[in-house]
N, C-alpha and C positions, 0 to 999 in steps of 0.2 A: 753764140747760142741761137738755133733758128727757133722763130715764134711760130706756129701752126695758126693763121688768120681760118681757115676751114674743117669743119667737122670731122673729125676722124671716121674715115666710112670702114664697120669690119664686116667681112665678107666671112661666109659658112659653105665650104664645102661639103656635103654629103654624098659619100660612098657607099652605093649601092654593090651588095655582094654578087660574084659574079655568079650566075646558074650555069650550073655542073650538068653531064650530060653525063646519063642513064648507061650502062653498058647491059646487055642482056647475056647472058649464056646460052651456047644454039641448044636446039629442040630439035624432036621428032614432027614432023606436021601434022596438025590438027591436035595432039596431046601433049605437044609441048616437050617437057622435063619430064612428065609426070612419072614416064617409066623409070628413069634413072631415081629419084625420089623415092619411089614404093619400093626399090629394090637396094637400097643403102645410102639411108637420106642421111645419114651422120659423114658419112665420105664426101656423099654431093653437098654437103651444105659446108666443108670445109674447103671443098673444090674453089663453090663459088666465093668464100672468105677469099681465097688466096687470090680471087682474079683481081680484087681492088677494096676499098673501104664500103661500095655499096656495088652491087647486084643485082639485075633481074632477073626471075625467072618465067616462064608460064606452066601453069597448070591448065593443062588444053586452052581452051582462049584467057582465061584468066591472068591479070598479070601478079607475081608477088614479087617485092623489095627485100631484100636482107640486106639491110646494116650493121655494120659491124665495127664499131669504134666505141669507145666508152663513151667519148660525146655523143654521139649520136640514143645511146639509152637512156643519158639525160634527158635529152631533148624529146623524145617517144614516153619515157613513163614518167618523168617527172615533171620538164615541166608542160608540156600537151598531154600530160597525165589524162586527164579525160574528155580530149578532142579526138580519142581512140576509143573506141569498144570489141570485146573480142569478136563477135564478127555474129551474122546470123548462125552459121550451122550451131554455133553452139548454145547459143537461145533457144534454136528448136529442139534439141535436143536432152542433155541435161532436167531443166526446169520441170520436162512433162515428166522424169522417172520419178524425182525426189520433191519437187517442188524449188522456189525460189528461195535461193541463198543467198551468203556471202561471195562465193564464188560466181554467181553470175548476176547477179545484180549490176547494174549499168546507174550512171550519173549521178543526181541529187540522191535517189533510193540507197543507190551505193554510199554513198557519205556518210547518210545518215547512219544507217546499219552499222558503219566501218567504227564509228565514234563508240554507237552503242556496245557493241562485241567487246573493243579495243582491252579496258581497263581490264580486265581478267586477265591477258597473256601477255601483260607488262612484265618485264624483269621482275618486280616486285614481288607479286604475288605466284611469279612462275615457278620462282626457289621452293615453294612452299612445297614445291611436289617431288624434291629430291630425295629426300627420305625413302616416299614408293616408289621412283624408279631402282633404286639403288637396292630396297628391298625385293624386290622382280628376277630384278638381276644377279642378286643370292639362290632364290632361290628357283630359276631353272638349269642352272650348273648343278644345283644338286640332285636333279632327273638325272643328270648325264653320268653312265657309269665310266670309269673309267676304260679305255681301247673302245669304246661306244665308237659307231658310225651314224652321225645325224646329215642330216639334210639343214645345210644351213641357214639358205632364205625363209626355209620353212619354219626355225626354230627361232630364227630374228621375228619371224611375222609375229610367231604366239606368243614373242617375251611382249614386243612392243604392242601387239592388240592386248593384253592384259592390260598395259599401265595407261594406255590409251582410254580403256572403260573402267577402272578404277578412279580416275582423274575427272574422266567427264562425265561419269555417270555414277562413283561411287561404289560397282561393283565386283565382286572378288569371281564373279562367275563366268567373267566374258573369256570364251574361247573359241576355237574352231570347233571343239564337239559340241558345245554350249548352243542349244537352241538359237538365240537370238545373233551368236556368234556366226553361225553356219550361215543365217538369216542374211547377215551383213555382208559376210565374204562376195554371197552370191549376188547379192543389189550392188557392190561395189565392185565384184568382176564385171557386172555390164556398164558399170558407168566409166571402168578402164576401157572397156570396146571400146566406147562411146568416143573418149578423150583419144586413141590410140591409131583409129581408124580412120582414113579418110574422107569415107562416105559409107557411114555404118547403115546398116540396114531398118528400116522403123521400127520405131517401138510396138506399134498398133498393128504389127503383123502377129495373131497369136499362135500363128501354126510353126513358128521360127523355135526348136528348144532352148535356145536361150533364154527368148522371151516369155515363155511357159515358165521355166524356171526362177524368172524373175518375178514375173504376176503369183507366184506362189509364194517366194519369199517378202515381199514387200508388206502385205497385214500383219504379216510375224511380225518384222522391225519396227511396222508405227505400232502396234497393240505392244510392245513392250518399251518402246518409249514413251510411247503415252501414260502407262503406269509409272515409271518412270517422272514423268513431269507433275502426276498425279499426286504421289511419295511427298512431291519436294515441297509444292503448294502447300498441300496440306500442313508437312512442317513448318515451313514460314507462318503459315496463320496462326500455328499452336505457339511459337516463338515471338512473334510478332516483327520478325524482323530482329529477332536480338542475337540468336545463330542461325546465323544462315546457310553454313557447310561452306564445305572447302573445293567441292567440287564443280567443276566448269557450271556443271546444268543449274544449280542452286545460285548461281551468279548470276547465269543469262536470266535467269527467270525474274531476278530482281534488275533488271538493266530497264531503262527507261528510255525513250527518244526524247528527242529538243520539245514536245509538243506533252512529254510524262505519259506518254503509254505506252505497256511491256511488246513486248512479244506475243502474235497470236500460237495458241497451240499447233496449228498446223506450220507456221514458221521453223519455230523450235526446231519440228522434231525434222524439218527441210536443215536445218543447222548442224544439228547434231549428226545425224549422217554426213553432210561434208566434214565438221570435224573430227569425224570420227576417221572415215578415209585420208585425210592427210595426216592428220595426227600419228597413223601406225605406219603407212608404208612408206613415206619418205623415210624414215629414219630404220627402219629392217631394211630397205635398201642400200643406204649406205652402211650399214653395216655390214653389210652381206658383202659388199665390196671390199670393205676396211679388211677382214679376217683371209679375203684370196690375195688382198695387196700386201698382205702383211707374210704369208705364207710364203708368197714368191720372193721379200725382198727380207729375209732372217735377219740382217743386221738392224735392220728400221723396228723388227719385230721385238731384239734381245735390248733396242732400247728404250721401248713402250714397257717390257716387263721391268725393266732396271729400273726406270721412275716409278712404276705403280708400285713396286718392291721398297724404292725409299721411302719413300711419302707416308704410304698408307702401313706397311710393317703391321698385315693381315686386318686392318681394322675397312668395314664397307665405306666406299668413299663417300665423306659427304657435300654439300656446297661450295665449304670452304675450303675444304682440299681441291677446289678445281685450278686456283690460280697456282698453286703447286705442281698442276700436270701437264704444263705449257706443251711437253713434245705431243700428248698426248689430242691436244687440241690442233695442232699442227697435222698431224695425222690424221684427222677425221676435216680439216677444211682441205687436205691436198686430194683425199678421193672423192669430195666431193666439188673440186676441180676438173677431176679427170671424168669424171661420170657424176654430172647435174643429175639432180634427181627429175628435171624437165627439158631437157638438149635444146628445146628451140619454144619463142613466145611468139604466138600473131597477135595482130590488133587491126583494126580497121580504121582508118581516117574517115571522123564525120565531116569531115568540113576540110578546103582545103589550106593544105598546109607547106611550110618548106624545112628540110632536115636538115641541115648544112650545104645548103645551095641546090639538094635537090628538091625537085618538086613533086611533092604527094598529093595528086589531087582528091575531091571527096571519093569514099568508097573503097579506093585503095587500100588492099593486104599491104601489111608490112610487115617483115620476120627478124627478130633477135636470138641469134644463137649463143645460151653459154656454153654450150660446146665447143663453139667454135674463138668465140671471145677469149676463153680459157684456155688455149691454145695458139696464144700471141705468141713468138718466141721472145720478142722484144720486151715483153714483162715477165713470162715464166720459163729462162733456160730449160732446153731439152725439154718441153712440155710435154712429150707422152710419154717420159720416165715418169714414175711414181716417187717424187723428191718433197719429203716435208716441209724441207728446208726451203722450200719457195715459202713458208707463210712461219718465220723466224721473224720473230718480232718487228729487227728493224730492218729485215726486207717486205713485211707486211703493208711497212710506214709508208715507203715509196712506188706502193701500187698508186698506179690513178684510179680514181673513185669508178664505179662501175664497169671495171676489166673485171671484175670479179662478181657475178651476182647468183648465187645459186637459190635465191630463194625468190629472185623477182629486185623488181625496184619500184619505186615512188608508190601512191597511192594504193597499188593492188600490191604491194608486198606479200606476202604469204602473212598472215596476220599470226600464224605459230611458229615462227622462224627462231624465237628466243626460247619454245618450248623444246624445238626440235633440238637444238643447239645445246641445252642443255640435258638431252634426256642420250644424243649419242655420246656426249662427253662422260657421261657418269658410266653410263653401260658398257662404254669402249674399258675403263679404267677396272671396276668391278670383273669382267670377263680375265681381262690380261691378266690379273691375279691371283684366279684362282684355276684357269686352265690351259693349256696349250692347245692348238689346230695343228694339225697338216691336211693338206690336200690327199687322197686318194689317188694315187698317179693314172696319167691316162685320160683323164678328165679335158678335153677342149673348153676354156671357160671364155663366153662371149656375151654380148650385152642385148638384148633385148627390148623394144617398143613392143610386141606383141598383146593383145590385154593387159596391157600394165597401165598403170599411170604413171609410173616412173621408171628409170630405164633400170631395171633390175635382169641379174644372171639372165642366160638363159636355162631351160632346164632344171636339173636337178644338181646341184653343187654338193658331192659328199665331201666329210672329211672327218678325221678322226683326233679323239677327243684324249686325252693326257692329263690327269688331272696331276696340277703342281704341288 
């Protein structure tokens, strides 16, 4: 046996990861990418996916990063969650239409708020509103005569703005002919330019008719959420707190920060418009996709109606029937695979930062496509077939975590993501039940950025209506 007479010396190696070097995609001089991007940035931005796991591009001098690896959206929204902001253009913009929200609130403001909002669109209390969507959803099939021709995006938008201002504001009267209805369409078509565009044009130009239209519509929307918030006060005070309604606005109003003060009135009604615009058109979007994806692939179609037909044996679905409708939810996460309701996220680096060897310094755009994400082949075979069967429970299991994110990741999640999820699950299963679609022949169906916020039809989608 040797004796060790001297100290045992241990040494620490530390390896330093190696920096990764940038590849760019060529450009036109002076503008960059720009032209190819304005002109079909869902193909260029799969382009640039395919040239490697990260990307440059320019926007004329500007440079932007697209990553594209699940890790890498860890590391961007979860955990540098907020060493990113979305970027100025849309602080200048946004905030002056509707005021400051959830949506664009930045750092500690954002936290705080996100805390405050949160408890209302918990799972928990989000069931509570299956009932009225499920009831919506009875009854605008029963408008629909039968051999009816609707227009589909158009009849997703009225079912889902109904349950939308039922929910968050309690009432039976929000439509598109509906005063306040009309009101909103038009403050939330400009704030789709807004999101849709570029380099939208100012707000504070008044001779633009958009912006006319929208200086007109806007007293409408706060004077009738104002009353609105007015309504609800006042019931709280009469109740004392003891019912406080069930509805979104009767909860924010009772929400407190870390410091116990609500929400000011002009807050609110900044909130209430952004939830009101995500609330309805992400999910008429996808729906509006779900009934052309289902049209084109009959077999997927006859076996969405086979399960809503066992299950439910004509009764409206309710909650608990959703763990019963598994194809049915497979269905509604594979088109919104194939068409995110947001094809690509930026964010800006405060400060500098590194993404898996690369380096982002302060200031830097950076771009995440679920577009493009969602179109791994290596996770979802054949990825621009319309296959449910990519989100079958136990091929679900062995996704890696954020190859999949359609509603956002980390901190800035979409804070309705359990609303939405559950409000297309009910509506997809209620619709199958009680009617059949087809397509209209002839129709070219294609996807659309154009004033949307989300990438919906383009145009006018008919189809014809079969009542079962």
């Amino acid at each position: 046996m040797t004796t060790k007479t001297q100290e045992q010396i241990t040494t620490t190696t530390t390896v330093t990861p190696t920096r990764k070097t940038l590849s760019y995609i060529s450009g036109f001089p002076l503008v960059g990418n720009l032209p190819e991007f304005m002109k079909d940035r869902l193909n260029f931005m799969l382009r640039m996916a395919n040239t490697g796991e990260a990307c440059g591009m320019h926007f004329g001098p500007f440079p932007v990063i697209l990553f594209n690896k699940p890790e890498h959206v860890q590391s961007i929204f979860v955990e540098h969650g907020y060493d990113f902001d979305r970027g100025a253009g849309f602080h200048d913009t946004l905030p002056s239409l509707i005021g400051e929200n959830i949506f664009s609130h930045e750092g500690e403001v954002h936290r705080n708020q996100r805390r405050r909002m949160t408890p209302p669109f918990q799972p928990r209390h989000i069931i509570s509103y299956a009932t009225t969507m499920g009831y919506y959803g009875e009854h605008i099939q029963q408008t629909w005569p039968d051999g009816a021709t609707i227009d589909i995006y158009q009849q997703m938008r009225s079912l889902t703005m109904s349950i939308a201002g039922k929910t968050l504001f309690n009432t039976d009267v929000f439509s598109e002919t509906d005063q306040l209805g009309a009101g909103m369409l038009t403050v939330l078509g400009h704030i789709s330019y807004i999101l849709s565009t570029l380099f939208p044009l100012p707000y504070n130009w008044p001779f633009l008719p958009r912006n006319r239209r929208t200086y007109k519509a806007l007293p409408v929307v706060r004077t009738h959420l104002q009353h609105f918030i007015d309504e609800r006060r006042a019931a709280l005070a009469r109740s004392e707190g003891a019912d406080c309604g069930s509805d979104l606005l009767s909860i924010l109003l009772q929400a407190r920060d870390e410091d116990g003060h609500p929400m000011s009135d002009e807050q609110l009604v900044a909130e209430c418009i952004a939830l009101f615009g995500a609330g309805y058109e992400t999910v008429a979007t996808v729906l509006a996709w779900i009934w052309c994806l289902l049209c084109q692939h009959p077999q997927c179609y006859q076996k969405v109606q086979q399960e809503v037909d066992s299950v439910l044996q004509g009764r409206t679905p309710t909650y608990s029937d959703l763990a019963q409708l598994p194809y049915c939810l497979q269905v509604f996460k594979e088109t919104m695979r194939l068409y995110p309701p947001i094809p690509a996220i930026s964010r800006r680096a405060l400060c500098d930062i590194e993404i898996d060897g690369y380096p982002v310094p302060k200031g830097q755009v950076v771009l995440v496509s679920p577009y493009a994400l969602h179109r791994q082949e290596r996770y979802f075979p054949h990825p621009e077939q319309f296959e449910p069967e990519h989100f079958a429970p136990e091929r679900e299991k062995q996704l890696p975590r954020y190859v999949y994110m359609p509603f956002g990741a980390g901190p800035r999640i979409c804070i309705g993501n359990h609303f939405a999820m559950l409000m297309g699950h009910l509506l997809l299963a209620t619709l199958a039940q009680r009617v059949s679609f087809s397509l209209v022949p002839g129709q070219t169906i294609k996807p659309t950025l154009v004033n949307s916020m989300t990438w919906r039809p383009e145009g006018i989608v008919r189809m014809t209506i079969r009542k079962r």
